[in-house]
NUKOLNU-253969 format. One record per residue (C-alpha): residue number from 1; z negated, y negated, x negated; residue in three letters. Coordinates in steps of 0.5 Angstrom, whole numbers, plus 500, padded with zeros to 3 digits. Layout:
<atoms>
NUM|Z|Y|X|Ala
...
</atoms>
This chain:
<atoms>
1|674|595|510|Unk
2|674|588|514|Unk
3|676|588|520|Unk
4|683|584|521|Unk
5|683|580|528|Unk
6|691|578|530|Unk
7|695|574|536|Unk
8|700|575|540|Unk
9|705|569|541|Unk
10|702|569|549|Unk
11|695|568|547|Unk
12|697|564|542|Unk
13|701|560|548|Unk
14|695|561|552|Unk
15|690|558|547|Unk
16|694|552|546|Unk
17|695|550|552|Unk
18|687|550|554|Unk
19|686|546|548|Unk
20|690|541|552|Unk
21|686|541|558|Unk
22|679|542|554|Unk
23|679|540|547|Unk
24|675|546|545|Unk
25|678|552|546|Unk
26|681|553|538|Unk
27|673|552|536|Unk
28|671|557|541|Unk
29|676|562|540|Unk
30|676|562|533|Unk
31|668|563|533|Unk
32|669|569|537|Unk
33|675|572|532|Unk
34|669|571|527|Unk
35|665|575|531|Unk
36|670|581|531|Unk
37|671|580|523|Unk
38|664|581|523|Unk
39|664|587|526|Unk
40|662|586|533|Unk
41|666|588|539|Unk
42|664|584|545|Unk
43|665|584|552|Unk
44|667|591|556|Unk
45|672|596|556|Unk
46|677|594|561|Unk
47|678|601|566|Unk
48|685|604|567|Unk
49|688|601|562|Unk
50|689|607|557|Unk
51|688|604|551|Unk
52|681|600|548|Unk
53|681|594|551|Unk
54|676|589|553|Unk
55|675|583|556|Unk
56|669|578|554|Unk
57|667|572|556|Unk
58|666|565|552|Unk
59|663|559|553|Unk
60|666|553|556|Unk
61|662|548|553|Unk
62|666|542|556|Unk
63|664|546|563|Unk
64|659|547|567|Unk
65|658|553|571|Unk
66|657|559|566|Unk
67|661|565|567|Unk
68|665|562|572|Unk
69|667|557|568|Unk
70|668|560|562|Unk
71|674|563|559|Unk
72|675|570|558|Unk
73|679|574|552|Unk
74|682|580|552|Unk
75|684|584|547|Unk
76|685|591|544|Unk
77|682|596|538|Unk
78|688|598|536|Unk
79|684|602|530|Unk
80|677|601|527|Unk
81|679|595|524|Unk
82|685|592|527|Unk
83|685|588|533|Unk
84|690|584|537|Unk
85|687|578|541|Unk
86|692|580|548|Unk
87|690|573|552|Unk
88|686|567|554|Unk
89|685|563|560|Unk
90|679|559|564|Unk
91|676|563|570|Unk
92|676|557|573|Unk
93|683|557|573|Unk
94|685|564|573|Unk
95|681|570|577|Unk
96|684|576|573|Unk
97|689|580|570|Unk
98|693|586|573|Unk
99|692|592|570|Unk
100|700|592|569|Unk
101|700|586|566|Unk
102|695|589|561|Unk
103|698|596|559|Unk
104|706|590|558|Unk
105|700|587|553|Unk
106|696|593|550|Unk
107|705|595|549|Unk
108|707|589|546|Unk
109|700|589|541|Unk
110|703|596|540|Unk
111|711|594|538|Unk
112|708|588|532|Unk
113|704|593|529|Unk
114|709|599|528|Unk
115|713|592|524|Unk
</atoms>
């Protein structure tokens, strides 16, 4: 069975506004939600969150710098093969993303898989 990979409406309002700023981020993020259709699971598990959660990291091409400089995605295994991409940001402009703030995520992905 395929793996169906969805967004939340902040990851939606996050990757547009880097594609404002970058003009690549919908390339990249739509290559690494190929890669979870696919099968893979990149990145690693968030700790204290409760919930399959990882975070990864993608390449910014438009910047130099490697990690630092790229972005990171976070999402959420729901099961097997449902996904929901939580959020996206450039590390150069954010650092992290609180523990907190994660579970209100991992909660909202929750609500709209139970619609």
């Amino acid at each position: 069975m395929p793996t169906r990979v969805k967004t939340l409406p902040r990851f939606d309002d996050r990757l547009e506004a880097l594609e404002k700023k970058y003009r690549n981020a919908v390339d990249q993020a739509e290559k690494f939600t190929r890669r979870l259709e696919n099968g893979e699971r990149p990145g690693k598990v968030v700790p204290r969150v409760g919930a399959a959660v990882f975070k990864a990291w993608v390449r910014n091409p438009a910047v130099k710098g490697g990690a630092r400089k790229g972005y990171r995605i976070i999402y959420y295994v729901i099961v097997r093969n449902e996904i929901y991409l939580l959020t996206m940001y450039s590390k150069s402009q954010q650092q992290d993303i609180s523990v907190a703030e994660l579970k209100q995520l991992v909660a909202a992905a929750e609500a709209r898989q139970n619609l």
